[in-house]
Phi, psi and omega in degrees: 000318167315305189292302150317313164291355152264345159299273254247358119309309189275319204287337170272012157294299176259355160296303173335311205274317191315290181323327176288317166302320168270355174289287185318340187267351171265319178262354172314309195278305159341305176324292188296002163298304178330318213247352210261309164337273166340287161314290224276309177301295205294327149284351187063011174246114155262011189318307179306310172294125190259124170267001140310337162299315161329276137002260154349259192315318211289273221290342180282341197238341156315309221290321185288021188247308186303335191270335163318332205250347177241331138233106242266089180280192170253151187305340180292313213269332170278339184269325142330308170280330194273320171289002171277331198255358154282334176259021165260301192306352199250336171260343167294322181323288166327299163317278183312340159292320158338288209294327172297291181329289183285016162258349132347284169321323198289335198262342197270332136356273219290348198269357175265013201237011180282160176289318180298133160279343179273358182276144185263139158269130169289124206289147167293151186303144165289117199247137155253204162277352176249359169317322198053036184280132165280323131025298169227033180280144194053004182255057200278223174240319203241139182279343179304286182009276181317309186306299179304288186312348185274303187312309197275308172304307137005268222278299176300305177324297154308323171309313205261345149306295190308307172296322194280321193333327181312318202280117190303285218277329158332298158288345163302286190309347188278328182297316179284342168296297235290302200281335135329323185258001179268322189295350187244053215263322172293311198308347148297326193278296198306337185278318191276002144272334170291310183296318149272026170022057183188129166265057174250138168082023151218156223271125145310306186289349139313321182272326180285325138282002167280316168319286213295310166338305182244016151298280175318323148323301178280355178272349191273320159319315178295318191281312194270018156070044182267170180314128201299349150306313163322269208323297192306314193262030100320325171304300224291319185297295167343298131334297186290320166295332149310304167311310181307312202297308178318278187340302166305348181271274191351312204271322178303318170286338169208083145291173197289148157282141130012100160296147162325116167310135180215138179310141176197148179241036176243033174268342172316146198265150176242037160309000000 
């Protein structure tokens, strides 16, 4: 009778932590965008934010929507991926608009500090996504661009899943792509801090929810027995947020000296 009266206790008890669990795990990755987000309207600088980062997630949670039709893994985790690539369009969304904006500024700046009065200023070349420049590859002018390229990479991705769904070995590797291009989700940020020996603009409090974020990720993996791809490259995700934050302890113990001041119109920090 004891036993039973802790059955009828425990069991909406553990449906509760499950249903929480499969919530954190769809809207959890979403969260460190937020404060990151935020930073980039209020300051008007996406400069700190690498949208490669962007990239990243985009191409990790198609492949992994794709890798869902050949093997039906669990929905939260399909629910996951779809809300990731609608809060990546919303933040390149952002960006770009940011980035457009200030080169506006910069030019309508520099042409009023010009000699001619009769020189016109000119708009920068419009870059799309069929340019093919690598150069100016994601860095396009228009969020349609971004829109498109996602759309077309879909659609082949999807062309060649579909022929392919029979192969066992097709679909492992397609899994492993997926969960492979999400571990190397900090190394664009981790690279564009080595290269400016600097974490400025870009939000601590994003990387530290990507760190708490993706501990829990990789441990629901280990517990509910997801594919063994899940696990390895969640360690490997894991790893790399660490790395960033050591970068952030570093640069905060030997910042950079102090450059001449010069106008620019990205010097706001989105700390």
């Amino acid at each position: 009778m004891e036993a039973e009266g802790l059955d009828w206790l425990l069991v909406p008890l553990h449906r509760l932590v499950s249903w929480g669990a499969a919530a954190a795990m769809v809207f959890g990755g979403v969260v460190p965008y937020i404060p990151q987000y935020r930073d980039i309207r209020r300051t008007q600088n996406a400069d700190g934010f690498s949208t490669h980062v962007c990239l990243v997630l985009l191409v990790a949670s198609i492949l992994r929507i794709l890798f869902w039709f050949g093997r039906r893994f669990e929905s939260p985790l399909l629910w996951q991926s779809i809300v990731m690539t609608l809060t990546m369009l919303l933040m390149l969304k952002l960006c770009t608009e940011v980035r457009v904006a200030n080169e506006l500024n910069l030019k309508r700046r520099s042409f009023a500090a010009g000699d001619s009065r009769d020189e016109e200023p000119k708009a920068p070349p419009r870059r799309s996504y069929l340019d093919f420049d690598p150069h100016h590859f994601w860095r396009w002018s228009s969020f349609g661009d971004y829109v498109q390229c996602v759309l077309a990479f879909t659609g082949v991705a999807g062309y060649v899943t579909y022929l392919s769904i029979d192969s066992a070995l097709f679909v492992e590797t397609l899994g492993f792509l997926a969960v492979l291009t999400e571990a190397m989700l900090g190394v664009p940020q981790l690279y564009r801090n080595y290269c400016h020996r600097s974490t400025e603009g870009m939000s601590l409090k994003m990387v530290l929810m990507w760190t708490s974020g993706d501990t829990f990720k990789t441990a629901y993996f280990l517990l509910n027995g997801a594919p063994l791809q899940f696990s390895v490259c969640g360690l490997l995700q894991v790893l790399v947020d660490l790395a960033i934050l050591g970068q952030a302890y570093a640069f905060a113990c030997h910042p950079q000296k102090p450059v001449p001041h010069t106008a620019h119109p990205a010097s706001a920090k989105a700390l």
